[in-house]
C-alpha positions as CSV (number, residue, x, y, z in Angstrom):
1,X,19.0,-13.5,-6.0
2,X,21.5,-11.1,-4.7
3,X,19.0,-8.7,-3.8
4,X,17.9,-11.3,-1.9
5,X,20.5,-12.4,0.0
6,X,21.7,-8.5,0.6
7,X,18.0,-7.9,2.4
8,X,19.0,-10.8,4.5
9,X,22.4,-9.2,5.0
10,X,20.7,-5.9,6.1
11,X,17.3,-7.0,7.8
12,X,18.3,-10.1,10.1
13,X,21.3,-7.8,11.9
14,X,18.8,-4.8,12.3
15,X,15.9,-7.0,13.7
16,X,18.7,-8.5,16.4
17,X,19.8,-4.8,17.0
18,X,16.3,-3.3,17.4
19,X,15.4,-6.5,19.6
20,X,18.4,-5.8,21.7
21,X,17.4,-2.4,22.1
22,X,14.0,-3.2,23.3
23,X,15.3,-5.0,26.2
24,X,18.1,-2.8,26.8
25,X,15.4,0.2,27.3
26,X,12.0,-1.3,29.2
27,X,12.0,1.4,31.6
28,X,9.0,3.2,31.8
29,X,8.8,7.1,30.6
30,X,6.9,9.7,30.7
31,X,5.4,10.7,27.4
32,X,4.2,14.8,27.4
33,X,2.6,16.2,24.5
34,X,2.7,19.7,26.3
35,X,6.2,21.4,25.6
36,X,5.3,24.5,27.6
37,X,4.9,23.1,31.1
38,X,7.5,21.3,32.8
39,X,7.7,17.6,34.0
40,X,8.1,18.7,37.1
41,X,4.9,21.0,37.1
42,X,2.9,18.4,36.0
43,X,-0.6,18.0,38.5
44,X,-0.7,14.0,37.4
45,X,2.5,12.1,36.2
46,X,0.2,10.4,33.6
47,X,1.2,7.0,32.1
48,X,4.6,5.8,31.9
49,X,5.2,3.8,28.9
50,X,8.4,2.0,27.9
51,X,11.1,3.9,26.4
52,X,11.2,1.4,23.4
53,X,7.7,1.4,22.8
54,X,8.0,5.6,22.0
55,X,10.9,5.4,20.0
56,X,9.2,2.6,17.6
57,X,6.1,5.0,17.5
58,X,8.3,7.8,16.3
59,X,10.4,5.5,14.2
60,X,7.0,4.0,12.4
61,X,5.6,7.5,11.9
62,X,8.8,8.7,10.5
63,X,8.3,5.6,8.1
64,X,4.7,6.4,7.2
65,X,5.5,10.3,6.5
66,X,8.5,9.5,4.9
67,X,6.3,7.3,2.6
68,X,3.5,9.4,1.6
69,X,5.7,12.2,0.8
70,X,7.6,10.1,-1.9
71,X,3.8,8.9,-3.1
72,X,3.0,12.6,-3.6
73,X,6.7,13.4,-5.1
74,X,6.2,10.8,-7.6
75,X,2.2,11.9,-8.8
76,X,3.9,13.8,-11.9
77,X,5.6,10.9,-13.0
78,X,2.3,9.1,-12.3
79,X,0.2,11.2,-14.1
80,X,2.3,11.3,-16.9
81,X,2.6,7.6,-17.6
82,X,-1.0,7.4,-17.1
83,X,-1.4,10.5,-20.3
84,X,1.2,8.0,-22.6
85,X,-0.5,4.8,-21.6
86,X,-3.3,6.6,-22.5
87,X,-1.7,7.9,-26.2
88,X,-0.7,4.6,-26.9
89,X,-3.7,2.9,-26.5
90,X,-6.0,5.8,-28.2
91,X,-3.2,4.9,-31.2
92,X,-3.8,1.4,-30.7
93,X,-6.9,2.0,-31.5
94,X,-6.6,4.4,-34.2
95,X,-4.3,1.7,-36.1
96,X,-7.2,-0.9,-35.8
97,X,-9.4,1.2,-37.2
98,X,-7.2,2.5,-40.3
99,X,-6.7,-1.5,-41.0
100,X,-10.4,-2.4,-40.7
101,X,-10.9,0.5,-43.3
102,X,-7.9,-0.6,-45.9
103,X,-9.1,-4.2,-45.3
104,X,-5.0,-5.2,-45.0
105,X,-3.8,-7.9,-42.8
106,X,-0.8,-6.9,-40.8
107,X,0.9,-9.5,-38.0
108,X,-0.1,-9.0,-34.7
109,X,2.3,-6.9,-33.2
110,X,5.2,-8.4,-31.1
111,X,5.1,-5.5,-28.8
112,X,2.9,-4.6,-25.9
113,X,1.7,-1.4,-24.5
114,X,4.4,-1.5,-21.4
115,X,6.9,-1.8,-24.2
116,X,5.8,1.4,-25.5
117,X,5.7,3.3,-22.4
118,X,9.2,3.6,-20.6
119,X,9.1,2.8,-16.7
120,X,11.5,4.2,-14.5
């Protein structure tokens, strides 16, 4: 609940501050991919495009790097609870066998395999 209520906190003033910028900046810009020539030397202006409009781009692609490089940070800790879910159902496994083969009844066991494997 409190989480919640703090995203509320956060996201409703952000979305009125970013809304406020967009109308505060609709004048149109120039957008050049080429840093070597000038503005000025330019043969056709090109497009103008709202000065909002490229700062959300760049804002958004900031977002979408900033994302994949945490997915790829985090692969190791991926892979590795992949290789323990993997361990503790192998031993799962194993455990069923061994009481097939003694012919003992044990209780089901009150733990799952996300129990077993810690999550950070």
């Amino acid at each position: 609940m409190l989480r919640r209520i703090a995203g509320w906190v956060v996201l409703v003033p952000l979305s009125i501050i970013l809304i406020v910028f967009a109308l505060a900046n609709r004048q149109l810009t120039v957008v050049n991919f080429n840093p070597l020539v000038a503005p000025e030397a330019l043969t056709s202006p090109g497009v103008g495009v709202p000065l909002f409009l490229v700062l959300f781009c760049v804002l958004l692609l900031g977002v979408v790097l900033g994302g994949v490089a945490t997915w790829l940070a985090q692969s190791e800790v991926r892979r590795e609870r992949r290789h323990w879910r993997r361990e503790a159902e192998r031993l799962g496994r194993d455990l069923d066998a061994s009481r097939k083969v003694t012919g003992r009844r044990m209780p089901p066991a009150t733990l799952d395999i996300d129990d077993l494997v810690d999550t950070p």
